[in-house]
ROKESE-23349 format. One record per residue (C-alpha): residue number from 1; x, z, y; residue in three letters. Coordinates in Angstrom, 2 decimals, decimal comma, always signed. Layout:
<site NUM; <X; Z; Y>; Ala>,
...
***
This chain:
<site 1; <-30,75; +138,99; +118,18>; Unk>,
<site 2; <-27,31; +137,18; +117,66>; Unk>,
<site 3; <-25,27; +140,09; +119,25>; Unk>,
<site 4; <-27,66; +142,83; +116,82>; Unk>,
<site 5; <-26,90; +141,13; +113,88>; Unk>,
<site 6; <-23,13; +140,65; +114,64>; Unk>,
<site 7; <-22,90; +144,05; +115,81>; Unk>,
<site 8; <-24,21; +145,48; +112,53>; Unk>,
<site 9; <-21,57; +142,89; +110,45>; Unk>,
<site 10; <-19,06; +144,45; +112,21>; Unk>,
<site 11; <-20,16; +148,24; +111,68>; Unk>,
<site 12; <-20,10; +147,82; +108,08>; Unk>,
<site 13; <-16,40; +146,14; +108,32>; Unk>,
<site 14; <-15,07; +148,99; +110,53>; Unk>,
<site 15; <-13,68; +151,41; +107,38>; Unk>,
<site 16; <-11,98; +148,48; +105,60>; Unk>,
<site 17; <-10,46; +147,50; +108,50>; Unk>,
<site 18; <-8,31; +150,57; +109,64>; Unk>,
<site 19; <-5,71; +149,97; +107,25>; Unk>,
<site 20; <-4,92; +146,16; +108,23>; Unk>,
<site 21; <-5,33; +147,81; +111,37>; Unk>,
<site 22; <-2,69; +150,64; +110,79>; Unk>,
<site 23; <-0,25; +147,68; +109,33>; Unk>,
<site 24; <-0,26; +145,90; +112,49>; Unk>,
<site 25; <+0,15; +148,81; +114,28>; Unk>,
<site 26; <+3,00; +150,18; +112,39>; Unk>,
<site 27; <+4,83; +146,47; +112,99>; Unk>,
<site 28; <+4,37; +146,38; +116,74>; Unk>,
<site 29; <+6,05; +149,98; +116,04>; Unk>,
<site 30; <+9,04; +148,76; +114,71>; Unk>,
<site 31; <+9,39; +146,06; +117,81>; Unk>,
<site 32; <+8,87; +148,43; +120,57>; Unk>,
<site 33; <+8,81; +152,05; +121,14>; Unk>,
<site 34; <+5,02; +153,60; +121,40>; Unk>,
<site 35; <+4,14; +157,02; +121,62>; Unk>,
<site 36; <+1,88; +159,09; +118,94>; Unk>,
<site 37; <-1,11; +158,53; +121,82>; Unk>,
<site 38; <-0,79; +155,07; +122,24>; Unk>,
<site 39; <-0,41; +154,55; +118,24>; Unk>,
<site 40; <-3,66; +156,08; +117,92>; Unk>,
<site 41; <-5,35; +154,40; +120,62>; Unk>,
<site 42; <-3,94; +150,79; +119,55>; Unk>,
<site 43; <-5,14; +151,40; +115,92>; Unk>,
<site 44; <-8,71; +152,08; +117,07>; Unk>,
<site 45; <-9,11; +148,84; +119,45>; Unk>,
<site 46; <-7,30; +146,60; +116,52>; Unk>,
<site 47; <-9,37; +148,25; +113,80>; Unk>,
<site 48; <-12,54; +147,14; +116,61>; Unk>,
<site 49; <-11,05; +143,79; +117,22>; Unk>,
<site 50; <-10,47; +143,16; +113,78>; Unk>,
<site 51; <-14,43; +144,16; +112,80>; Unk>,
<site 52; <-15,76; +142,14; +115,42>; Unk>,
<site 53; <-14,05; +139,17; +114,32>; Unk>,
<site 54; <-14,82; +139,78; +110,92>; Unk>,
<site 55; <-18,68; +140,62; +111,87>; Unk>,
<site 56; <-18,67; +136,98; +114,05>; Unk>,
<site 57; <-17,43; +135,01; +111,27>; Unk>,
<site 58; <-19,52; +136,59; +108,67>; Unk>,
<site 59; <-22,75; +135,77; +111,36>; Unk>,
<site 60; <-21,15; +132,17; +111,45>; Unk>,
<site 61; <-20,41; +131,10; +107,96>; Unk>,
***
């Protein structure tokens, strides 16, 4: 029940996190080279990183 309840934390976070997301990206950008594919792919795991956090410490607090 833990895991269903974190899970659905973290789908609402999932649209506010794509810009933080896109920021971090766009700074790894400017310390090493990355192709358009792996920009986009990077941006999707952070943005799913960053809502699972978020969901986990919105379950904990």
């Amino acid at each position: 029940m833990e895991i269903i309840i974190t899970l659905v934390f973290s789908s609402a976070m999932l649209v506010f996190m794509i810009y933080p997301a896109m920021k971090i990206v766009e700074f790894l950008e400017t310390k090493m080279n990355i192709s358009d594919k792996m920009y986009n792919i990077l941006t999707v795991v952070v943005t799913i990183v960053l809502s699972l956090i978020i969901g986990i410490g919105l379950y904990y607090l």
